[in-house]
N, CA and C atoms of all chains as a GROMACS GRO file, in nm:
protein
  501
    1UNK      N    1  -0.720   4.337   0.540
    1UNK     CA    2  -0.724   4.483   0.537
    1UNK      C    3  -0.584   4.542   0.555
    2UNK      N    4  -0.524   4.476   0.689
    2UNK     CA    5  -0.366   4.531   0.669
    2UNK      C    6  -0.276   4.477   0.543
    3UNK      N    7  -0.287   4.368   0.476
    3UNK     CA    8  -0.246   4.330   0.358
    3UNK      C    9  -0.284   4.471   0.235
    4UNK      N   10  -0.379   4.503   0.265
    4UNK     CA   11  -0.401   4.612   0.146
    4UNK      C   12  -0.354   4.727   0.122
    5UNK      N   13  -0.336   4.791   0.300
    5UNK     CA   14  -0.294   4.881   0.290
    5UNK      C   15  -0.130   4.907   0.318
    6UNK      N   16  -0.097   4.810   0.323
    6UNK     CA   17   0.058   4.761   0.278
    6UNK      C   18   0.055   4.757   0.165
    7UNK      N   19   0.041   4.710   0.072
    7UNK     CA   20   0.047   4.686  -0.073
    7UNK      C   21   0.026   4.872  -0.077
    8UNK      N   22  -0.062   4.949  -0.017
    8UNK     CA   23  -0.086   5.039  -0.124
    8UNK      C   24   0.038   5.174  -0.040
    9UNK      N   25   0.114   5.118   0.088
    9UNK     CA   26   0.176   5.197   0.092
    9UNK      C   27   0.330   5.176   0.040
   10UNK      N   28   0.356   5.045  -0.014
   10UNK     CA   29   0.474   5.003  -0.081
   10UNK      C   30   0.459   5.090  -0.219
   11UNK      N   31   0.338   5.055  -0.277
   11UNK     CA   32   0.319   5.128  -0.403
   11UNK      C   33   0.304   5.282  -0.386
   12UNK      N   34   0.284   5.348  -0.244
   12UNK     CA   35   0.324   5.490  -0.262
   12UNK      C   36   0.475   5.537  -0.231
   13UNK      N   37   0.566   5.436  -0.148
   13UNK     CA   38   0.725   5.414  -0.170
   13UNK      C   39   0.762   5.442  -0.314
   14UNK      N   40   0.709   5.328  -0.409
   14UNK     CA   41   0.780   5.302  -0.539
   14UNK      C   42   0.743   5.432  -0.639
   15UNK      N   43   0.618   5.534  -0.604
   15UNK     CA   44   0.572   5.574  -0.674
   15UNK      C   45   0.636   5.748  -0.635
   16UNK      N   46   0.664   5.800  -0.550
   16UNK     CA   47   0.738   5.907  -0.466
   16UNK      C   48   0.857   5.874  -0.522
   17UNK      N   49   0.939   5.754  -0.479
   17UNK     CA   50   1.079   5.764  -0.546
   17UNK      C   51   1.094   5.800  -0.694
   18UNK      N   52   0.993   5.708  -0.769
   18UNK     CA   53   0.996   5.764  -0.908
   18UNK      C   54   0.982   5.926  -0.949
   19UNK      N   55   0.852   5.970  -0.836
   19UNK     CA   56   0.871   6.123  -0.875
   19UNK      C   57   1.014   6.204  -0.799
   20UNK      N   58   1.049   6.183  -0.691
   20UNK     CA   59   1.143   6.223  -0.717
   20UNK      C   60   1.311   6.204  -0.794
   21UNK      N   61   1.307   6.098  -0.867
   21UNK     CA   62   1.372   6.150  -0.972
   21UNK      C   63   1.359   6.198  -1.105
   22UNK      N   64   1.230   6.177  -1.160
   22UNK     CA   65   1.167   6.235  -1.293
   22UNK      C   66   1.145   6.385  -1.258
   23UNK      N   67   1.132   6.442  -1.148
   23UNK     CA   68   1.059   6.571  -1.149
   23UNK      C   69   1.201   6.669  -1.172
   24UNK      N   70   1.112   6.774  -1.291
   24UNK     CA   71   1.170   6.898  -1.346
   24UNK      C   72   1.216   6.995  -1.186
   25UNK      N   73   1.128   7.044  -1.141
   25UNK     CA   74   1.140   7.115  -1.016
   25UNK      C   75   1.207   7.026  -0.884
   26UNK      N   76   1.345   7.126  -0.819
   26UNK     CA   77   1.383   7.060  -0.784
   26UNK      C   78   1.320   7.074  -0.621
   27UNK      N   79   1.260   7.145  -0.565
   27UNK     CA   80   1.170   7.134  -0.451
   27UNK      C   81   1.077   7.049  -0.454
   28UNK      N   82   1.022   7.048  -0.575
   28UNK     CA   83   0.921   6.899  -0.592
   28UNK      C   84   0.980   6.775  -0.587
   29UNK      N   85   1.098   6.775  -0.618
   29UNK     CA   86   1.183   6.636  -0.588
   29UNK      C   87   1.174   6.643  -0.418
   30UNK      N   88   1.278   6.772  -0.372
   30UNK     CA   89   1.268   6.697  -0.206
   30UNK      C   90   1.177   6.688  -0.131
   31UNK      N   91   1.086   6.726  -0.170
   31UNK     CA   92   0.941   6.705  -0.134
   31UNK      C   93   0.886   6.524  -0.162
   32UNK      N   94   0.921   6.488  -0.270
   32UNK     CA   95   0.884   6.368  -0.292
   32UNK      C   96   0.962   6.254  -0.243
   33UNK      N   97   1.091   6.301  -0.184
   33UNK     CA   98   1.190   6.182  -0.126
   33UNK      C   99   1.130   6.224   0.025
   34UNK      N  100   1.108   6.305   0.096
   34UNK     CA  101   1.001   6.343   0.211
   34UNK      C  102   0.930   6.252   0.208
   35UNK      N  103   0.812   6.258   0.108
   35UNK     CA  104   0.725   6.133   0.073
   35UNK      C  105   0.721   6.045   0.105
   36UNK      N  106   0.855   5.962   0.030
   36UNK     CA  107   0.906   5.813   0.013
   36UNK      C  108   0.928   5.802   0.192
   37UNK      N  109   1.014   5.876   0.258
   37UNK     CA  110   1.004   5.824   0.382
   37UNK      C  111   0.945   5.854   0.489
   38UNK      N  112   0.845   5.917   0.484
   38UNK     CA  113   0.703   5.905   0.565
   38UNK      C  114   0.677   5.720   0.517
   39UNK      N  115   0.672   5.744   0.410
   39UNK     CA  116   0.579   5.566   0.396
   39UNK      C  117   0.649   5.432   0.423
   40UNK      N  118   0.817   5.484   0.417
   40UNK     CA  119   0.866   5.352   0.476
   40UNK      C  120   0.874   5.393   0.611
   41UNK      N  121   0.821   5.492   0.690
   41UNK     CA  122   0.842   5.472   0.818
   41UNK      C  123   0.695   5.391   0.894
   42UNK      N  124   0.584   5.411   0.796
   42UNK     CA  125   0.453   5.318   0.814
   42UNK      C  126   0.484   5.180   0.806
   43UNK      N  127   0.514   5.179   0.728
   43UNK     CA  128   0.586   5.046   0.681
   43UNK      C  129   0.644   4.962   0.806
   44UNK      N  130   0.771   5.048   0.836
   44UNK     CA  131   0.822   4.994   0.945
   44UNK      C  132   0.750   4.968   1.070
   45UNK      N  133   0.639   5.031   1.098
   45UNK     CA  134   0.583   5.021   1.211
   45UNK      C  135   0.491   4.904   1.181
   46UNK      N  136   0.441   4.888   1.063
   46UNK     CA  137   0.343   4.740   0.972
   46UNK      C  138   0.488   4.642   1.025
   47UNK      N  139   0.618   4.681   1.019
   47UNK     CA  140   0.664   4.517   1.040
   47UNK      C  141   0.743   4.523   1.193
   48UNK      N  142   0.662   4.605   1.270
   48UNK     CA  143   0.686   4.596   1.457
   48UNK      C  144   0.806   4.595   1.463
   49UNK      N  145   0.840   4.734   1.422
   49UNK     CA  146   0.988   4.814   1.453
   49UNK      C  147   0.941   4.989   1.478
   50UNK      N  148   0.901   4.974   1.602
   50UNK     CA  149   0.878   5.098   1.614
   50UNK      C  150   0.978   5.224   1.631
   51UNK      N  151   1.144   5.201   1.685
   51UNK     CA  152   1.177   5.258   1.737
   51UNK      C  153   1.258   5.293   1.593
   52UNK      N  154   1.274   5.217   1.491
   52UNK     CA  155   1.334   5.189   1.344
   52UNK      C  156   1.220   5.348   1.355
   53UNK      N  157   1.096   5.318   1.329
   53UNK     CA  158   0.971   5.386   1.289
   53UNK      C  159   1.023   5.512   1.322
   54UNK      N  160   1.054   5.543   1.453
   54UNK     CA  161   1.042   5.666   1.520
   54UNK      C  162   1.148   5.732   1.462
   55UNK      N  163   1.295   5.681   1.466
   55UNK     CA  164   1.418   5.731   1.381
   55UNK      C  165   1.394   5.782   1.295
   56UNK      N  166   1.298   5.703   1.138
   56UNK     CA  167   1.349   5.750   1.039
   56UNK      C  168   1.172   5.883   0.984
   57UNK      N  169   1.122   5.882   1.121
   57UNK     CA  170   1.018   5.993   1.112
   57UNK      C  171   1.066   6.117   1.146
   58UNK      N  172   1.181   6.093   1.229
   58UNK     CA  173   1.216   6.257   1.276
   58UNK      C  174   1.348   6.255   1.201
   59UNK      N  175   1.424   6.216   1.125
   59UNK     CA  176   1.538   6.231   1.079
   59UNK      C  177   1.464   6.205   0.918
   60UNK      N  178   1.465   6.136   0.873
   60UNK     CA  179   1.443   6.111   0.725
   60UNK      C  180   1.341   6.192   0.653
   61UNK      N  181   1.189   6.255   0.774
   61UNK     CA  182   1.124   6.331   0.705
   61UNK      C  183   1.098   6.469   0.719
   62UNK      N  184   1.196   6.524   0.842
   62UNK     CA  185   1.156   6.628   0.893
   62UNK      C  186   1.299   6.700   0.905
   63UNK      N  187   1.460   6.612   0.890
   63UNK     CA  188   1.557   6.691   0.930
   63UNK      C  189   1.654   6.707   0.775
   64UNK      N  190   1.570   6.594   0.729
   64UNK     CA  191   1.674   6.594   0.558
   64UNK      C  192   1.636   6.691   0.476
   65UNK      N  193   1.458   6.715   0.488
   65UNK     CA  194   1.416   6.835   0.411
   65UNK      C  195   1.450   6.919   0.446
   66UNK      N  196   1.476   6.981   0.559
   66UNK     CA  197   1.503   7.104   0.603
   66UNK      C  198   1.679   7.109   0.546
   67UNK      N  199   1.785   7.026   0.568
   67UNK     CA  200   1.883   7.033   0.539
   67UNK      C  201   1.914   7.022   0.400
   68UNK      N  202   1.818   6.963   0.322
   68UNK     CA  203   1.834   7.030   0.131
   68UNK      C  204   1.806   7.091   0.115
   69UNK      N  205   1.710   7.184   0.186
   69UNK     CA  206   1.626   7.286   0.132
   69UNK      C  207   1.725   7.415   0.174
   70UNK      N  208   1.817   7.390   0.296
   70UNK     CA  209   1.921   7.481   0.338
   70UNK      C  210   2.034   7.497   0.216
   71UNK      N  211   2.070   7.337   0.170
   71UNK     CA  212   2.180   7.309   0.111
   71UNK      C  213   2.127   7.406  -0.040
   72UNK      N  214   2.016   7.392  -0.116
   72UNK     CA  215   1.993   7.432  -0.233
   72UNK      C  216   1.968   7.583  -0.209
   73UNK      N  217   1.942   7.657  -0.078
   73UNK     CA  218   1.928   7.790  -0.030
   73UNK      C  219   2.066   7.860  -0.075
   74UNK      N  220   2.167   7.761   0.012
   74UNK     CA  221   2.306   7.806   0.030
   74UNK      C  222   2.365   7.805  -0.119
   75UNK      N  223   2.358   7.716  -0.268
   75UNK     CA  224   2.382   7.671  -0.360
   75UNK      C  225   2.385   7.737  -0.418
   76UNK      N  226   2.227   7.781  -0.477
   76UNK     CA  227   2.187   7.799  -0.586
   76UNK      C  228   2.157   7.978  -0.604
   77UNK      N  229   2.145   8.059  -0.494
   77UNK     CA  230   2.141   8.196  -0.495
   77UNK      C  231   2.039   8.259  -0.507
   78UNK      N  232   1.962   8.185  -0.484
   78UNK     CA  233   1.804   8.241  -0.466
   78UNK      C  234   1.716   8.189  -0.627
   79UNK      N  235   1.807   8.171  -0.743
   79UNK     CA  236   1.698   8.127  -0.844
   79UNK      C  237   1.688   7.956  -0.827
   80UNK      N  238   1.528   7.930  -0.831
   80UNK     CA  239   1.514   7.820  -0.818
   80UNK      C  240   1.504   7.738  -0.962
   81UNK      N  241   1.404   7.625  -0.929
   81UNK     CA  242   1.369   7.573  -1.059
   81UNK      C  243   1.495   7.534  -1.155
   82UNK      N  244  -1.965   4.411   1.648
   82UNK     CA  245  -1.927   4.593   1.598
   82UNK      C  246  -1.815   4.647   1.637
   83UNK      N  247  -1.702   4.596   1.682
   83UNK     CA  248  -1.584   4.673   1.692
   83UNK      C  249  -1.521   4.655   1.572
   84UNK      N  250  -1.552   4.533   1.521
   84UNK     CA  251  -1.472   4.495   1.370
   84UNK      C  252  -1.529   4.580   1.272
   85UNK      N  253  -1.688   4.562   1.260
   85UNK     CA  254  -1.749   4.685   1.138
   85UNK      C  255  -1.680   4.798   1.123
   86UNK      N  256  -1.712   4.872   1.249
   86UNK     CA  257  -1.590   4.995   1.293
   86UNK      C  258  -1.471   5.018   1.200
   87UNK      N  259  -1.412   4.917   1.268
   87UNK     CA  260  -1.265   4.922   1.196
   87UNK      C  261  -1.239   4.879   1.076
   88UNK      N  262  -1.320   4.834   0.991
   88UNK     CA  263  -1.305   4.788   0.856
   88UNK      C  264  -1.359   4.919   0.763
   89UNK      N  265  -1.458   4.972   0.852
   89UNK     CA  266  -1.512   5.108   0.795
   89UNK      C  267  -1.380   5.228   0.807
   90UNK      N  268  -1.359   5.201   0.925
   90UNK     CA  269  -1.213   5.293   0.905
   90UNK      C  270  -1.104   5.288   0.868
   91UNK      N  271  -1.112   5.142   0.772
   91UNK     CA  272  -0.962   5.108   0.686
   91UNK      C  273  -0.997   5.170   0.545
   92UNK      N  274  -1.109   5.098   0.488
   92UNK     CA  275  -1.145   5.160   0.423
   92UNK      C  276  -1.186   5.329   0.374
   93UNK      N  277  -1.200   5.427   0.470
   93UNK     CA  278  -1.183   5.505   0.461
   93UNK      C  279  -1.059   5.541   0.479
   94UNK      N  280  -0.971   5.505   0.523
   94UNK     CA  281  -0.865   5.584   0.566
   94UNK      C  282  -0.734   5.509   0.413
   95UNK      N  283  -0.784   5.383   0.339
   95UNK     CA  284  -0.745   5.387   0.238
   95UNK      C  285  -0.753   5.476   0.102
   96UNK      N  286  -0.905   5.497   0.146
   96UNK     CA  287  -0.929   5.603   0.015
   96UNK      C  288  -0.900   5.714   0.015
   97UNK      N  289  -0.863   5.753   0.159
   97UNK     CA  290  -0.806   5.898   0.211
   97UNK      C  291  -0.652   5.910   0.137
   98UNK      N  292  -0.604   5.805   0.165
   98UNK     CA  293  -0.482   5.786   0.106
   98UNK      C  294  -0.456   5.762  -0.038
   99UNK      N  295  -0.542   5.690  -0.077
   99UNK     CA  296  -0.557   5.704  -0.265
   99UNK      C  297  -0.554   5.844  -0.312
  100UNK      N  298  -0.654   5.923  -0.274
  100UNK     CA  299  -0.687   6.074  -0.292
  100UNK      C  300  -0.552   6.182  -0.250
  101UNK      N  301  -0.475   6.098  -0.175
  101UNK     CA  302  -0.379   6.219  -0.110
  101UNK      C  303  -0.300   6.168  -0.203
  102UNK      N  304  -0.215   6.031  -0.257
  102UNK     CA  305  -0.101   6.014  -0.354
  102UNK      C  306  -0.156   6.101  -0.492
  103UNK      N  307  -0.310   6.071  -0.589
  103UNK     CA  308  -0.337   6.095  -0.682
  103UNK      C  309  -0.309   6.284  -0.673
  104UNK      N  310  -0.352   6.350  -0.610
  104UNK     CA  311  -0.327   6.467  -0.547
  104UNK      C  312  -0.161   6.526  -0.555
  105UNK      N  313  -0.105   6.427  -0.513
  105UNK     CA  314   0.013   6.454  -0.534
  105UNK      C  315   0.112   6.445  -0.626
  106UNK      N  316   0.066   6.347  -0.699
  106UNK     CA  317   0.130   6.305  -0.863
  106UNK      C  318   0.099   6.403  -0.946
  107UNK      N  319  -0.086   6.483  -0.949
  107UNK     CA  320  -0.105   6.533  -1.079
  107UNK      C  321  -0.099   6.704  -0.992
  108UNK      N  322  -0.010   6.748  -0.836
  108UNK     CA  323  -0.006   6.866  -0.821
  108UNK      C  324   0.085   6.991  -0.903
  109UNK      N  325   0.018   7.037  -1.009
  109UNK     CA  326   0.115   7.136  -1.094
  109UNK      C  327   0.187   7.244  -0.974
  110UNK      N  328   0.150   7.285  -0.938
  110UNK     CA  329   0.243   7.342  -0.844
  110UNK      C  330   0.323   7.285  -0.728
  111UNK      N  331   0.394   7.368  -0.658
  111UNK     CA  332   0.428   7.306  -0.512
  111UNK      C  333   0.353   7.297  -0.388
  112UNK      N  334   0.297   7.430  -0.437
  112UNK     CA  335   0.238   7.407  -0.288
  112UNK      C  336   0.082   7.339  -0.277
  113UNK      N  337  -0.004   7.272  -0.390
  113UNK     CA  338  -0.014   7.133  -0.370
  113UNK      C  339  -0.018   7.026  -0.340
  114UNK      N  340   0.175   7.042  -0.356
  114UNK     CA  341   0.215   6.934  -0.310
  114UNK      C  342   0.232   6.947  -0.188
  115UNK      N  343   0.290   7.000  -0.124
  115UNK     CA  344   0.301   7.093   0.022
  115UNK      C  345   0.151   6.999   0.110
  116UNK      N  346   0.089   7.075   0.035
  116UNK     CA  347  -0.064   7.031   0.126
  116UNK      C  348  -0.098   6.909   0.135
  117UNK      N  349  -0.065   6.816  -0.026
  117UNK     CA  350  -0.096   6.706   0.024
  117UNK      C  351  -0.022   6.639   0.093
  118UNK      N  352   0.138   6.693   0.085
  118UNK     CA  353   0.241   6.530   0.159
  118UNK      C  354   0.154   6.625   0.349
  119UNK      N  355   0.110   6.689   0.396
  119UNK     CA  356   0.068   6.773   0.503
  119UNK      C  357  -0.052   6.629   0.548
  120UNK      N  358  -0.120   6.647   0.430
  120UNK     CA  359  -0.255   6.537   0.443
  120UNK      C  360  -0.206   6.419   0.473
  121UNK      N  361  -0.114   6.387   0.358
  121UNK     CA  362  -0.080   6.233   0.397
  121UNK      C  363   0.005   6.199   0.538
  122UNK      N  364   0.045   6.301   0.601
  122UNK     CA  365   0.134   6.305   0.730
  122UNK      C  366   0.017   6.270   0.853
  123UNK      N  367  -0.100   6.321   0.819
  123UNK     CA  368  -0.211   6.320   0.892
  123UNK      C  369  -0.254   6.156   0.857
  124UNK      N  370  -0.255   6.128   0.782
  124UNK     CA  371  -0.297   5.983   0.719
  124UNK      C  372  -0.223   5.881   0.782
  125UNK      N  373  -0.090   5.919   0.772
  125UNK     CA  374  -0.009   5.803   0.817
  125UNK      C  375  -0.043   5.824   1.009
  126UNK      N  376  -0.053   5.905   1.030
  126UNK     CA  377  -0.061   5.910   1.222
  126UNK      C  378  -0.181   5.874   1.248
  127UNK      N  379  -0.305   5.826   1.160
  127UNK     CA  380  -0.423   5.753   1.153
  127UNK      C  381  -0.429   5.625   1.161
  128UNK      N  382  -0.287   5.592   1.025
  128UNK     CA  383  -0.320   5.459   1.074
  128UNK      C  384  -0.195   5.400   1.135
  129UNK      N  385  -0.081   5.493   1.192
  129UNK     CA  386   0.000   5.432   1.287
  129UNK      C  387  -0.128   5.398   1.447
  130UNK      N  388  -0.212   5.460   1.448
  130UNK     CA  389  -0.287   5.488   1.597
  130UNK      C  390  -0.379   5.324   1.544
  131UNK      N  391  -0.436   5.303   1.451
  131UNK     CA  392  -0.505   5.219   1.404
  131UNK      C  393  -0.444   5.115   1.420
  132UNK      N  394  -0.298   5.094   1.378
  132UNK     CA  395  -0.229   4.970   1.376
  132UNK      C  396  -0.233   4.939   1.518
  133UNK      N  397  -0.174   5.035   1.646
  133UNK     CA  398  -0.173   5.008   1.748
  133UNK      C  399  -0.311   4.926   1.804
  134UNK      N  400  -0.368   4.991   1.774
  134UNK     CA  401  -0.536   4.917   1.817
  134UNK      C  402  -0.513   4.771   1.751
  135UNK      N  403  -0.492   4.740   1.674
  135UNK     CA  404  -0.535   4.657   1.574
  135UNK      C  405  -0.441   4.532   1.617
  136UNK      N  406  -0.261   4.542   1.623
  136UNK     CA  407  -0.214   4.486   1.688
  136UNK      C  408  -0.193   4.454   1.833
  137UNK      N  409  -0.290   4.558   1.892
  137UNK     CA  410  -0.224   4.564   2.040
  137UNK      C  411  -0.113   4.600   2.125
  138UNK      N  412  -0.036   4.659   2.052
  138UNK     CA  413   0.102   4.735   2.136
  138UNK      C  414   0.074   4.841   2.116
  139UNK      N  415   0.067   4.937   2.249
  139UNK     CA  416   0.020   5.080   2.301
  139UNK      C  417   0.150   5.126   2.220
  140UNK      N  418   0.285   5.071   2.252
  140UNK     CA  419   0.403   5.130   2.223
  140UNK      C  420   0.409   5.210   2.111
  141UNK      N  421   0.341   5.128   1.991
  141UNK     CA  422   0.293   5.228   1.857
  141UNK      C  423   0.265   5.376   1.885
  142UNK      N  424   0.181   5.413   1.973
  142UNK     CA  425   0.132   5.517   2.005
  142UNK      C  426   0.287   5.621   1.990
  143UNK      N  427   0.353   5.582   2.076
  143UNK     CA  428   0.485   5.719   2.120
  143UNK      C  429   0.499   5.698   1.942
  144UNK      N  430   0.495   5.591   1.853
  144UNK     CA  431   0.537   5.664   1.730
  144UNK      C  432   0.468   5.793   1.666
  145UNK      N  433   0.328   5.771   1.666
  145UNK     CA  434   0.206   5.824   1.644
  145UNK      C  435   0.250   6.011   1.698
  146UNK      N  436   0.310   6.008   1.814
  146UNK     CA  437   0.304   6.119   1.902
  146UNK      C  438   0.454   6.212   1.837
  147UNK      N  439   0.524   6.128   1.840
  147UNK     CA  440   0.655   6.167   1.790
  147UNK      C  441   0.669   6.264   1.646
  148UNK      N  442   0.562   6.162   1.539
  148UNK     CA  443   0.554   6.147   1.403
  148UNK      C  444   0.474   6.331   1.430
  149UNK      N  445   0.391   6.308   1.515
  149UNK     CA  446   0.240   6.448   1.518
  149UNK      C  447   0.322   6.606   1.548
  150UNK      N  448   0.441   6.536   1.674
  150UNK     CA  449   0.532   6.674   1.680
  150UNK      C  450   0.639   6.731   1.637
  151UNK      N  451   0.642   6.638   1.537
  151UNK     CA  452   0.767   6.663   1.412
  151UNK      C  453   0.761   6.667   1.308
  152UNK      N  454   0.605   6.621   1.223
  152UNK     CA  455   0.588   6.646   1.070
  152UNK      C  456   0.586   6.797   1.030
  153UNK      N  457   0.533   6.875   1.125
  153UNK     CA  458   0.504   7.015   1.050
  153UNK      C  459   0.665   7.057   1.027
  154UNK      N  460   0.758   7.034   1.098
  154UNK     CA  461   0.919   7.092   1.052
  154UNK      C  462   0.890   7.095   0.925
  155UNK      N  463   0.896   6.987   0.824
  155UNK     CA  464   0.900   6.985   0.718
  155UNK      C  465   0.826   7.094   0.589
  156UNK      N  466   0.672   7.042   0.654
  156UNK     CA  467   0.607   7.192   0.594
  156UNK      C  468   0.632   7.320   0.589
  157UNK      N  469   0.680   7.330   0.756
  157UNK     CA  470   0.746   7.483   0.718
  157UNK      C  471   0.859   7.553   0.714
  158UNK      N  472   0.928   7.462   0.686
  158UNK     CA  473   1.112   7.447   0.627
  158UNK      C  474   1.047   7.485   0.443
  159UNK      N  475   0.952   7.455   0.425
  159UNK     CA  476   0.893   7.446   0.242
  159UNK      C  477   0.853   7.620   0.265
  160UNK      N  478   0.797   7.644   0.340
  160UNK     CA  479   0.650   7.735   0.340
  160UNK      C  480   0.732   7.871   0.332
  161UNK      N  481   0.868   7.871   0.434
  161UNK     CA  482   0.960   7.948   0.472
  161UNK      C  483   1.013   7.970   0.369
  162UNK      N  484   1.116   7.848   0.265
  162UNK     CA  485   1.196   7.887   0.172
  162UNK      C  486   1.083   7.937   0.050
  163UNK      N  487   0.917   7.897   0.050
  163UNK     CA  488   0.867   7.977  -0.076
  163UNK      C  489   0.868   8.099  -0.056
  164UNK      N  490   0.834   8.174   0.094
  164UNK     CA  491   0.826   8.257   0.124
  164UNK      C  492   0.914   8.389   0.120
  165UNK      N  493   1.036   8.340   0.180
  165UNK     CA  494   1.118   8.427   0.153
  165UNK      C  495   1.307   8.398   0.139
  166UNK      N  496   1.280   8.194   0.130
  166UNK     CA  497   1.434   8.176   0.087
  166UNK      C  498   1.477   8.134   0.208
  167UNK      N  499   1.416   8.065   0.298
  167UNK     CA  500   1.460   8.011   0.421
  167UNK      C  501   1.527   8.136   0.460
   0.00000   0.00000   0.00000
C-alpha cells in the first residue's frame, strides 16, 4: 500500500513539474511548482526525513509562492497572463 | 481490524488523491486550481498522520502540524494577488 502511494506521489512530482513548465498562465505555473513541492515533501517523510520534510513544507511551499507571486506583482504592473 | 481500517483508508485516501491531481491538470481556470492544490494540502497531512501510525514515529506528527499551520500562506498569497494584486 505504501509502495503505491509512492509511485503515485512520484508520478504527481513528474506530472506538476511538467505543468509547470508547459503552462500558458503564469500563476498556474507557480501554482504548479507549489505542487511539485508539497509532494516531494511527502515523499521525504515516505523516506524518514522528517525534519528535510518540515524545511521544504514551510519554505518550498508556502514562502516561494508568496515570493513569486510578490516578484511577478513587483514586475509585471498589474497585467497578468 | 486495525489493518482493514487502514487499507480502507489508503485506499481512499489514494483515490482522494487521484481526483485532486486529475482536478488539477484539466482546471481551466486558476482558481480551480487554487482549490485543488488546497485539497491536496489536506491530502498530504492525511497521509503524513497515516504514515506516522503506520511506521510508528509520533515525530511525523510535528510534520503533519507544521505542514496544517503553514499551507494556507500559500492559498492566500493566490487569493490576495487575484483579488486585488497582493
Amino acid at each position: 500500500m505504501i509502495v503505491l502511494l509512492t509511485i503515485l506521489l512520484c508520478a504527481g512530482i513528474l506530472i506538476s513539474g511538467l505543468l509547470a513548465v508547459l503552462l500558458d498562465n503564469i500563476i498556474s505555473a507557480v501554482i504548479s511548482s507549489g505542487l511539485a513541492s508539497l509532494f516531494a515533501s511527502v515523499v521525504y517523510v515516505v523516506l524518514a526525513a522528517p525534519d528535510v520534510a518540515m524545511t521544504e513544507a514551510s519554505i518550498g511551499s508556502g514562502l516561494s509562492t508568496m515570493i513569486f507571486l510578490y516578484a511577478i506583482r513587483k514586475t509585471r504592473n498589474g497585467n497578468e497572463s | 481490524m486495525v489493518d482493514i481500517v487502514l487499507d480502507i483508508a489508503f485506499v481512499l485516501i489514494f483515490l482522494g488523491m487521484v481526483f485532486g491531481i486529475i482536478r488539477f491538470v484539466i482546471g481551466p481556470e486558476i482558481v480551480d486550481r487554487v482549490v485543488a492544490i488546497d485539497l491536496l494540502t489536506i491530502i498530504a497531512i492525511a497521509v503524513i498522520a497515516l504514515l506516522a501510525h503506520v511506521a510508528d514515529r509520533f515525530i511525523y506528527l510535528d510534520v503533519a502540524l507544521v505542514y496544517g499551520l503553514l499551507s494556507f500562506l500559500g492559498v492566500l498569497a493566490v487569493a490576495r494577488y487575484l483579488e486585488k494584486g497582493f
